[in-house]
N, C-alpha and C positions, 0 to 999 in steps of 0.2 A: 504494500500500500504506500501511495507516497501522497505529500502533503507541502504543495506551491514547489515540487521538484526533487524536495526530499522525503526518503525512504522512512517508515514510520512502522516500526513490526517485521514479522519475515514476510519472507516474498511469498505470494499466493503462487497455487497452481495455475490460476490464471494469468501472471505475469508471466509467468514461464510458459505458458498457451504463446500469448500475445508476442513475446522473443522470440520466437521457435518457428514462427507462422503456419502452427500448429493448431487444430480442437481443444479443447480440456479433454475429451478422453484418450486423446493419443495421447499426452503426457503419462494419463492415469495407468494407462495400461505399459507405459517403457516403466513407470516406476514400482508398478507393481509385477513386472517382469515377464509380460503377456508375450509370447511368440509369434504376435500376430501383426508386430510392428515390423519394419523394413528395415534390414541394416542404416541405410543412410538416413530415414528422417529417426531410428532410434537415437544416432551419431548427433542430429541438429539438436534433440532434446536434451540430449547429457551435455551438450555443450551450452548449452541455454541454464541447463540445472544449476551447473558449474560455474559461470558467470554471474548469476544473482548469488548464487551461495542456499540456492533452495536445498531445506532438507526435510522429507518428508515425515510427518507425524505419524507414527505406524500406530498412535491410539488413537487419534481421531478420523482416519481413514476409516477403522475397523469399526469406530462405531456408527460413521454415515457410511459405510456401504454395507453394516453388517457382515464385515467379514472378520476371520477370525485368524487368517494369517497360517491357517494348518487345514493339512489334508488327511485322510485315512487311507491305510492300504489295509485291506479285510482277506485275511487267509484262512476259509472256515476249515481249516485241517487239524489232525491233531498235531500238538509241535516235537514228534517225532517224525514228522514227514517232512515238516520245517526244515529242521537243522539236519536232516539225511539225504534229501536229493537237492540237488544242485540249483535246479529250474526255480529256486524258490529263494535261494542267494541272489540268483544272476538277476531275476526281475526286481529285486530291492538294490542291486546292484546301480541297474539303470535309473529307476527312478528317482533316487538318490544324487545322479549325476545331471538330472535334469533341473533337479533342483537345487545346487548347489549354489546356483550364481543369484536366487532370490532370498526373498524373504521367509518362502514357506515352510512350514513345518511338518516332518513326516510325523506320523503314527501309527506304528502296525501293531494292531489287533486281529488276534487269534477269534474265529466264534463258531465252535464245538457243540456244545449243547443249546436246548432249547433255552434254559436261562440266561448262556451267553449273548444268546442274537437276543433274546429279550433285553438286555440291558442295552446292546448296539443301538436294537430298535430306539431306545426311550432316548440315545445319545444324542442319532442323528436326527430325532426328532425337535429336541431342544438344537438344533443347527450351531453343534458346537464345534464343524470342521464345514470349511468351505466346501467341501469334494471328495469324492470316495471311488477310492481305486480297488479293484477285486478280481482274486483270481482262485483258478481249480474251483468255476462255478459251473454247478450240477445244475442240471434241467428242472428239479422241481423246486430249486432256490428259490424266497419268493424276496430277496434283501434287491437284487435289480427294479421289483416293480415297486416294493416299497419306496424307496430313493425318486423315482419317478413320481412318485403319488407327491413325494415331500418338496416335489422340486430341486431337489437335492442334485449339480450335477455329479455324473459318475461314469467311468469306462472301466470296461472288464477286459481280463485276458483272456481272451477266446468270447466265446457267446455260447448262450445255453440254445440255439436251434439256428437253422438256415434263414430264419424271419427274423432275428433277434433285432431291436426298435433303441434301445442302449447302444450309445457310444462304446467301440470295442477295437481291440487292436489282435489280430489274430496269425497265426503263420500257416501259408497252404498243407497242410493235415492232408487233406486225399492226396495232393499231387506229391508230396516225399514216400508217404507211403508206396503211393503208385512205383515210384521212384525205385524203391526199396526193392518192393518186390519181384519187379521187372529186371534188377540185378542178378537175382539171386535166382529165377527164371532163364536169365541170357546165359550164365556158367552153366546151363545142363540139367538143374536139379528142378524134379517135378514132384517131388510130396512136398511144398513148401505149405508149413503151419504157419499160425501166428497168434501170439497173444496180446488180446487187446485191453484197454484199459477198462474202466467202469464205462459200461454203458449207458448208463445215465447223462454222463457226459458227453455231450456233442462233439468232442475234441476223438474222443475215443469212437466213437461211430463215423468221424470222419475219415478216421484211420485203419478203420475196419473197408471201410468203403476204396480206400484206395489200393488195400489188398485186392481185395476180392476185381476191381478194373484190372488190375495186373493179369490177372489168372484169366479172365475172359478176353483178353485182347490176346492172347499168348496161346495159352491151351484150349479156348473153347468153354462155350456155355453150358455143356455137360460135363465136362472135365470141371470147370471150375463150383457148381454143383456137389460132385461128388467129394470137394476137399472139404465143404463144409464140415465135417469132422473134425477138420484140424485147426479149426478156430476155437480157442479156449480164455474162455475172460479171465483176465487178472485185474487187478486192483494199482498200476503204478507204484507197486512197493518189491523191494528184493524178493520177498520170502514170496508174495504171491507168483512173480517169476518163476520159482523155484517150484511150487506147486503146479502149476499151469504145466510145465516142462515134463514134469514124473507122470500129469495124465497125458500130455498129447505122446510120450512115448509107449504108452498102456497102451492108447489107442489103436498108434500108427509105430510098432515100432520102425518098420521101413523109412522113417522121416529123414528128409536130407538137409531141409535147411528151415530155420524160424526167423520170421520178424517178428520183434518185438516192438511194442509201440511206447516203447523207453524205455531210455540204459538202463536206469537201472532195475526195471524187469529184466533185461537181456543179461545183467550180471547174477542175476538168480537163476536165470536160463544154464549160462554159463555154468555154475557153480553144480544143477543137475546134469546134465553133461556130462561132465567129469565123471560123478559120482556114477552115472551108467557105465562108464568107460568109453563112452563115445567121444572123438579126436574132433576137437573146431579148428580149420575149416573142413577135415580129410572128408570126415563121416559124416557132419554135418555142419553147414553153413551157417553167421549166425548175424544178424544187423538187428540194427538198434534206434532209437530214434529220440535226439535232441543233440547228439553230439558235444554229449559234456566232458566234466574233468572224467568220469569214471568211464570213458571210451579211450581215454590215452592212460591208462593204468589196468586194464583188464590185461588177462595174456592169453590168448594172442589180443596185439588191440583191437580195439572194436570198430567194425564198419558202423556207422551209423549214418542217419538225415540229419542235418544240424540247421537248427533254425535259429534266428537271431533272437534269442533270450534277453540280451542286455537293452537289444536294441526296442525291442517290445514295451521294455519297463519306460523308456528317456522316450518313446513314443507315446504310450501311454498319459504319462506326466505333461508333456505337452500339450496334448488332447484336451484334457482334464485344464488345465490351465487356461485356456483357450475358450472354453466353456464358462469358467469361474471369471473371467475378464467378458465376456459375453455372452448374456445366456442365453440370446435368441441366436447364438448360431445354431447350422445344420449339426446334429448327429452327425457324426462322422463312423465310419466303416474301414478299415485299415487293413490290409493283409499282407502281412510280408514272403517273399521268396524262401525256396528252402533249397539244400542241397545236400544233396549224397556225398559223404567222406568215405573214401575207399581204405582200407586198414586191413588185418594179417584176415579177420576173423569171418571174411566172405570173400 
């Protein structure tokens, strides 16, 4: 504010609009760290910031826009699953790194029981986080429409159906699969199993899906048919691996090769394998699917589809960000590439 020329108080966001030959919300959104701004008119703002000596009130922001300067990341797993597979590092990994350069606040909560999501429920009701990030969500989740109902925004890792209406950042699931399988297909071997994850989840019905195109584009609509057999659900955890592996060899012992619809299922694969005395790759072939740390520590290493984990999570955050700086934007729909890593064990 200035007064016959001189300056009287700090400098408004509007003064810093008016320098910039910028809006007020294009300020708002470089200083509250929106990705929605342009390198160069961000560069005119900060230089504008910089020159008044604007520095923003991070309390009176939060209480005219209602915002709280913090997001949730909601991992309804148990935290044994947590701190045991990789995919659940790497996407905190990212989002973490997306957020480094703001103001925001992570929070990950865990929500296991029904009195957990009850208390989530009652959190995100009081809008005590600007935005909520979520992953290894299941098809009869009902914390996406909630969030919708609350106006709440929120993007997920993956999406619980092909219709999914939530903001979601996902990686092609049928096409690595597809991928996968059609490897292990082109090397000769035709009893290829595979075990999939909870079918409940869409992630894993995707992945079942791109098996099963492998086998029909390759061997044929009755041939592929007849392997239904060797589809055995697992659960995304070692030991389910490991169970999955001891029936499809009950089943089929003739089996030549498995996909797994992640390492570390495939290193529970692995681990019955052995214990048959069956030799990977001689006896049977074995891929895997995220291409994490436990595909360069298995022996032999692991063929796997590797998908951009870190890159989902700093996508994610973005997303989310995006949303939280404007909430009439579009949902957005995101789906990253994958690709096959070739390794000793196919």
């Amino acid at each position: 504010m200035r007064d016959n020329g001189r300056r009287t108080g700090r400098p408004t966001l509007e003064e810093v609009a008016a320098r910039a030959g910028v809006g007020r919300g294009t300020v708002s959104r470089v200083v509250n760290g929106s990705p929605l701004v342009s390198p160069e008119t961000k560069a005119v703002v900060e230089r504008a910031i910089s020159d008044l000596g604007y520095v923003p009130n991070r309390a009176a922001r939060a209480l005219a826009g209602n915002r709280n300067d913090a997001i949730a990341l909601v991992i309804p797993e148990a935290d044994s699953r947590l701190f045991a597979e990789p995919y659940f590092s790497d996407i905190i990994r990212g989002v973490d790194a997306a957020l480094a350069d703001t103001d925001t606040q992570l929070l990950l909560t865990l929500s296991r029981t029904p009195r957990e999501r009850k208390r989530l429920t009652q959190f995100f009701g009081a809008h005590r986080v600007d935005g909520v990030l979520m992953v290894s969500v299941h098809e009869d989740d009902p914390l996406p429409d909630l969030l919708e109902h609350l106006q709440m925004p929120a993007v997920l890792a993956g999406r619980r159906s092909g219709r999914e209406a939530v903001s979601y950042v996902d990686s092609d699931n049928s096409g690595g699969a597809r991928d996968a399988t059609a490897h292990l297909l082109a090397q000769g071997r035709r009893a290829v199993a595979t075990i999939t994850g909870p079918l409940d989840m869409y992630v894993a019905r995707c992945r079942l899906d791109g098996y099963r195109t492998a086998l029909r584009e390759t061997i044929g609509d009755a041939a592929a048919k007849a392997a239904e057999r060797l589809c055995v659900a697992g659960d995304f955890t070692e030991e389910g691996g490991l169970r999955a592996t001891r029936e499809i060899l009950q089943r089929c012992p003739e089996v030549d090769a498995i996909f797994a619809a992640s390492d570390v299922m495939a290193a529970g694969a692995l681990r019955a394998l052995r214990q048959a005395g069956r030799r990977v790759p001689d006896d049977v072939a074995l891929v895997g699917f995220d291409d994490s740390v436990i595909a360069r520590h298995t022996d032999p290493l692991l063929t796997s589809v590797r998908q951009p984990v870190q890159e989902m999570g700093r996508t994610m955050a973005r997303v989310l960000l995006e949303q939280i700086s404007d909430p009439s934007a579009t949902r957005r729909h995101v789906i990253l590439d994958t690709e096959l890593v070739r390794r000793e064990s196919a």
